[in-house]
C-alpha positions in Angstrom: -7.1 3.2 9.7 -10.3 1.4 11.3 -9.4 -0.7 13.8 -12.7 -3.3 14.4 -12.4 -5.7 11.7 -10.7 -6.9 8.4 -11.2 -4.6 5.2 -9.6 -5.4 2.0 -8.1 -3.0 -0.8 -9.5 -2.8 -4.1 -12.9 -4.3 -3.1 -14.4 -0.7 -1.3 -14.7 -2.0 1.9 -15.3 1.3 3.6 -17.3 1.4 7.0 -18.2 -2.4 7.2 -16.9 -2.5 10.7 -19.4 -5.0 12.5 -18.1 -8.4 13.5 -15.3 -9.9 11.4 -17.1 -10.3 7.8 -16.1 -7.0 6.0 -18.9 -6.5 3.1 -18.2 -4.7 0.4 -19.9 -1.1 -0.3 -20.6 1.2 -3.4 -20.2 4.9 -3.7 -20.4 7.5 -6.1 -17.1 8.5 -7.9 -16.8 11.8 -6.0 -16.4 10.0 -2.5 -13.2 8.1 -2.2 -11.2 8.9 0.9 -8.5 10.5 2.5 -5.4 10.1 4.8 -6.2 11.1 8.4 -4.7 14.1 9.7 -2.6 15.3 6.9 -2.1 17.8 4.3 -2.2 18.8 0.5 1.1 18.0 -0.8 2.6 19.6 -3.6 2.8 19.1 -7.2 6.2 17.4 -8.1 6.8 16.9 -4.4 6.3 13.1 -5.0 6.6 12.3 -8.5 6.9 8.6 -7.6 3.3 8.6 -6.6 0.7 6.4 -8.3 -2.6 5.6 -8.2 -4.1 2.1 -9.0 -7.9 1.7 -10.7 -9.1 -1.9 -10.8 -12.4 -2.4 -12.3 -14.7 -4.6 -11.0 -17.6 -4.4 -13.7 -18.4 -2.0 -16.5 -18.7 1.0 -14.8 -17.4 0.1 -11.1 -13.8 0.4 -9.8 -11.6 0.1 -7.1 -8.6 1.8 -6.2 -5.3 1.8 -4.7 -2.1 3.7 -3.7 1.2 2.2 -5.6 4.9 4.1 -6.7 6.8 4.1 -9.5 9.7 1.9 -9.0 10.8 2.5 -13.1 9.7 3.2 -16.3 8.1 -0.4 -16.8 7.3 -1.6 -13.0 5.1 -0.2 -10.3 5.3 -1.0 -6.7 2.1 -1.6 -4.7 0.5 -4.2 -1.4 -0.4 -7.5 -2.4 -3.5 -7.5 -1.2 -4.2 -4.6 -3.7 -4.1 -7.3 -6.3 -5.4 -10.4 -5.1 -8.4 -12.0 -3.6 -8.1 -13.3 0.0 -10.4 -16.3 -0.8 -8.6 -17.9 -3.3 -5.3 -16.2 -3.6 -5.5 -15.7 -7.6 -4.7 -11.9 -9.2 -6.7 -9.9 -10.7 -6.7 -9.7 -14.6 -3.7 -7.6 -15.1 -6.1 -5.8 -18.5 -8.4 -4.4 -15.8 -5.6 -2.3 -13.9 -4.8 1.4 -15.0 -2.3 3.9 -13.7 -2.3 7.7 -13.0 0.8 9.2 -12.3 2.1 12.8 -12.5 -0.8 14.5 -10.4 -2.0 15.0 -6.8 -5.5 16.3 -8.1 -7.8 14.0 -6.9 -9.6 14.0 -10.5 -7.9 11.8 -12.0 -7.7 10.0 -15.4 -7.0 6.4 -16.5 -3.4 6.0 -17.6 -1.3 3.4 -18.4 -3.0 -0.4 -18.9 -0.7 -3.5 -16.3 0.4 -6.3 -18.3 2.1 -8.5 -16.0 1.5 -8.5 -11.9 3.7 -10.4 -9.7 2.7 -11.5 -6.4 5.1 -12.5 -3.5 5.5 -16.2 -3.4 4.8 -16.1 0.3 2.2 -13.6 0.5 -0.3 -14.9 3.1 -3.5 -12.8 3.7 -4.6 -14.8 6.4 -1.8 -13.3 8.5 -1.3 -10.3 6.3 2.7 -11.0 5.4 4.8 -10.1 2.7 2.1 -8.0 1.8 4.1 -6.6 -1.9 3.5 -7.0 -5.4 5.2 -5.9 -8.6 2.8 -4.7 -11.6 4.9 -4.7 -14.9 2.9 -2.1 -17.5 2.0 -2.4 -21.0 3.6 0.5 -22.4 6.9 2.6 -20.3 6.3 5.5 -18.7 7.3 9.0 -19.9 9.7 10.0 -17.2 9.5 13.9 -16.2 9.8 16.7 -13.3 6.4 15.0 -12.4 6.8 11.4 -12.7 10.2 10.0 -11.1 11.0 6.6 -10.0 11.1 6.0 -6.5 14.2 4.8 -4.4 14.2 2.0 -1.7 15.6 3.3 1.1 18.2 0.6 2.5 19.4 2.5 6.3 18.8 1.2 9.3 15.4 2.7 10.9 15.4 4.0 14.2 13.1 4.4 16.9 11.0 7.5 16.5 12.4 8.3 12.8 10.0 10.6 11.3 8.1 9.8 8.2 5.7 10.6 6.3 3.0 8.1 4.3 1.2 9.2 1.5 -2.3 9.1 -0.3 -6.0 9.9 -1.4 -7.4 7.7 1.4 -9.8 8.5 4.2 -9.8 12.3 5.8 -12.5 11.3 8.3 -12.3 7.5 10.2 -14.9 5.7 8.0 -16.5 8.4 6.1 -16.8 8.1 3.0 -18.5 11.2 1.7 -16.4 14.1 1.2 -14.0 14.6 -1.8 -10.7 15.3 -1.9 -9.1 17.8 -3.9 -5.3 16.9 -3.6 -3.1 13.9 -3.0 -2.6 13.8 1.3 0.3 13.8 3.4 0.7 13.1 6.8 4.1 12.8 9.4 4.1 9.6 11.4 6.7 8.2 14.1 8.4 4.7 13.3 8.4 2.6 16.3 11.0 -0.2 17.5 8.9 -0.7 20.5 8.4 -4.5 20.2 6.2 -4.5 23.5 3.9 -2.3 21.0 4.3 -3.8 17.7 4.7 -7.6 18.2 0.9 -7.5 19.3 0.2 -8.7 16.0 3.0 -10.3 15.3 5.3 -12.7 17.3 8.0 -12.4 14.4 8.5 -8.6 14.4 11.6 -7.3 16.6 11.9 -4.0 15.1 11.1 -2.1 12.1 14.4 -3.4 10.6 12.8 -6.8 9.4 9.8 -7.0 7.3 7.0 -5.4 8.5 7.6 -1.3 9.9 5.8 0.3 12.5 4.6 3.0 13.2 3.2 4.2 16.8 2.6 7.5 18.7 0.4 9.0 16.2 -2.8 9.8 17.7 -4.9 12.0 15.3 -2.2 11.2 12.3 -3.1 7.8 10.2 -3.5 6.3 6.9 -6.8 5.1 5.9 -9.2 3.5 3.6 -8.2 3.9 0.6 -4.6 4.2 1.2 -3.1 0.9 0.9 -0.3 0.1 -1.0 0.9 4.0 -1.0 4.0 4.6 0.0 5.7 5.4 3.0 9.1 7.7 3.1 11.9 9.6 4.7 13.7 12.1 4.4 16.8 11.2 2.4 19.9 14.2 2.5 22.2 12.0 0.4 24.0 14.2 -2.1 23.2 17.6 -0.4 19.5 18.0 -1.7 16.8 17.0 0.2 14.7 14.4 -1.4 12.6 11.1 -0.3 13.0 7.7 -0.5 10.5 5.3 0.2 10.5 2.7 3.2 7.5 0.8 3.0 3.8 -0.1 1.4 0.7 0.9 3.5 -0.7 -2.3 4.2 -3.0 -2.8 7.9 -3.5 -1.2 11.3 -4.6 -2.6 14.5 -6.0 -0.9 17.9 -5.4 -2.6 20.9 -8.6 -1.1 22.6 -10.8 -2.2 19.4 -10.8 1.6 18.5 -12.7 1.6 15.2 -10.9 4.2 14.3 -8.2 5.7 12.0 -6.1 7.8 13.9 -7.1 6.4 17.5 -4.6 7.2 20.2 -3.3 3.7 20.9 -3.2 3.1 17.2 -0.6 1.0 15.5 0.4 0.8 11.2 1.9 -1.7 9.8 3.7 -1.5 6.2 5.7 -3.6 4.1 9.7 -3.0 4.3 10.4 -3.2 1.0 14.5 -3.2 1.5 13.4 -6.6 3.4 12.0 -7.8 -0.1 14.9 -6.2 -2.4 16.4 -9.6 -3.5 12.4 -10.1 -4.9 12.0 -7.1 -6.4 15.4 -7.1 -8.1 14.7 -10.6 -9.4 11.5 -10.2 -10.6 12.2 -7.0 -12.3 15.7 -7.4 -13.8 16.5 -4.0 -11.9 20.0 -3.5 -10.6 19.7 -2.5 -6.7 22.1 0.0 -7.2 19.4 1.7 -9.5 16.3 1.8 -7.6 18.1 2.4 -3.6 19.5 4.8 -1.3 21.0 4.9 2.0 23.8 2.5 3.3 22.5 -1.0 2.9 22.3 -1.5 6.7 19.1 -2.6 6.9 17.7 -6.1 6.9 17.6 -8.1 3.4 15.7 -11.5 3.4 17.2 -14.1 1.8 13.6 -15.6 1.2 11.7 -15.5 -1.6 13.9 -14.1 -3.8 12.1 -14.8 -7.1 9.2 -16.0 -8.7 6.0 -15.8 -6.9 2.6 -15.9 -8.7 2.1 -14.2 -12.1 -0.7 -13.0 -14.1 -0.4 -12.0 -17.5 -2.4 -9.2 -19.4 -3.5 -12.3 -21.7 -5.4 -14.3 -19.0 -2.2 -16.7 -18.5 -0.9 -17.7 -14.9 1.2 -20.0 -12.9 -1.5 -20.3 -10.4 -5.2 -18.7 -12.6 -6.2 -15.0 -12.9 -9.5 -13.4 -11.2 -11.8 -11.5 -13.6 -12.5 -8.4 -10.6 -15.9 -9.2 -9.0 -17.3 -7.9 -5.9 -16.3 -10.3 -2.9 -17.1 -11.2 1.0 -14.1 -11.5 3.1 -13.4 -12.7 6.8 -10.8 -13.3 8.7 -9.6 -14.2 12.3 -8.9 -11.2 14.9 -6.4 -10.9 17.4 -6.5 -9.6 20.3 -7.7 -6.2 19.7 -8.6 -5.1 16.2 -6.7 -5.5 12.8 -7.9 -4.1 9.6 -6.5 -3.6 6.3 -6.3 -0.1 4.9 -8.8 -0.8 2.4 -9.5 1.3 -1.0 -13.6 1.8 -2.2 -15.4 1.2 -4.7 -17.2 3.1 -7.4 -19.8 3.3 -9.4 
């Protein structure tokens, strides 16, 4: 996750890490990035994966991590699906899922028809960075694609997890290929005298931002925002996962422009923080989509509506046709960046 200035999902931001304007950049379809330090996962091992395809023009696109929250509604950042400038979403017809693979070759699936923005989402100071994307047609639900469950426990300090995705292998390098869907083990961190650097409002990883701290060598990267980021769940004797938060920035106190770096801090989206949204905006029941003990942190805030874009064009607040953009944005002290996803030709 570079740490040196701001880079923005779905726009292929990758290595534009002079000053604080992040330009965006073209590759060829072969060269979209990894997470840092991780592994192959398995096939099947998380069949809530997704992976988002925005396109730009007729033969660019830009691309995101997401999760399958059900049948009809994906789970992704908000700044996967919006631009900073002016706020407005991008044209829901110019989204396609994948699902069911960790091959890196991967194939356009499933069209968005509806995507829902959090009401307060505010890019300038990257918070509730989440977004709902309803899709055209359901999904075929199988050993391979599973919905994902919202992990609702109390976090604590050093928890192991594990985020996921086909971002960056190598701190902004953009030219190798990966074969599989990545995985890497991070450390959550409570550590406020870490973690509020960015942030005067975060106290722990129990409100709505989670960190993660400690990791030196072991990141998410360009390309993985919006992915998701898990624990272990043992509920019911079985091992399985269930997901914590969205990949959304990173920062380096040092100015480290680098993923990985060793005083390196991540930053996701708690999504049991946003339940009473999701559950709202979806129509879900919350005893259908979580797990764990409900002793976590649930905001009371924003607990419905936010800005919508339909398939059709229509929108409480306009739609963006996807078009290559400029972004800046203010730095604190140190350097912030968000995990952004490339571009293709």
């Amino acid at each position: 996750m570079p740490r040196s200035s701001l880079c923005l999902a779905l726009l292929g931001l990758a290595g534009c890490w002079s000053g604080l304007v992040a330009a965006a950049t073209t590759q060829t379809a072969s060269g979209f990035e990894r997470i840092i330090g991780g592994s192959d996962a398995k096939q099947n091992q998380f069949p809530f994966m997704a992976h988002l395809r925005v396109f730009i023009g007729p033969t660019r696109f830009s691309e995101c991590g997401a999760s399958i929250l059900s049948e009809e509604w994906i789970l992704t950042a908000a700044h996967c699906v919006t631009q900073q400038s002016t706020g407005l979403v991008y044209n829901p017809s110019a989204i396609s899922v994948t699902i069911g693979t960790v091959s890196s070759i991967l194939t356009d699936g499933p069209v968005a028809r509806e995507v829902v923005v959090h009401p307060d989402f505010d890019p300038s100071v990257i918070i509730n960075d989440i977004a709902l994307i309803r899709l055209r047609t359901p999904l075929p639900l199988s050993d391979s694609v599973q919905p994902t469950k919202i992990w609702t426990t109390r976090l604590e300090d050093s928890q192991e997890a594990f985020a996921i995705g086909w971002g960056t292998t190598i701190a902004n390098d953009t030219s190798q290929q990966p074969d599989t869907l990545q995985v890497v083990n991070l450390n959550i961190s409570n550590d406020r005298s870490k973690c509020y650097q960015v942030g005067a409002r975060f106290t722990n990883s129990n409100g709505p931002v989670v960190c993660t701290a400690n990791n030196p060598g072991r990141d998410t990267c360009q390309g993985d925002s919006g992915g998701p980021l898990v624990v272990t769940n043992d509920d019911g004797g079985a091992s399985t996962y269930a997901q914590v938060g969205l990949t959304s920035y990173g920062y380096s106190p040092s100015n480290t422009a680098e993923c990985g770096a060793s005083d390196g801090l991540a930053f996701y989206t708690h999504i049991a923080y946003y339940l009473d949204f999701v559950t709202a905006t979806t129509r879900l029941r919350a005893s259908d989509i979580t797990a764990g003990d409900n002793s976590t942190m649930i905001s009371d805030s924003g607990s419905g509506g936010g800005q919508t874009t339909f398939a059709s064009g229509s929108s409480r607040q306009g739609f963006l046709t996807p078009s290559s953009l400029l972004l800046t944005t203010a730095v604190v002290a140190g350097a912030m960046a968000l995990v952004g996803c490339p571009a293709f030709l």
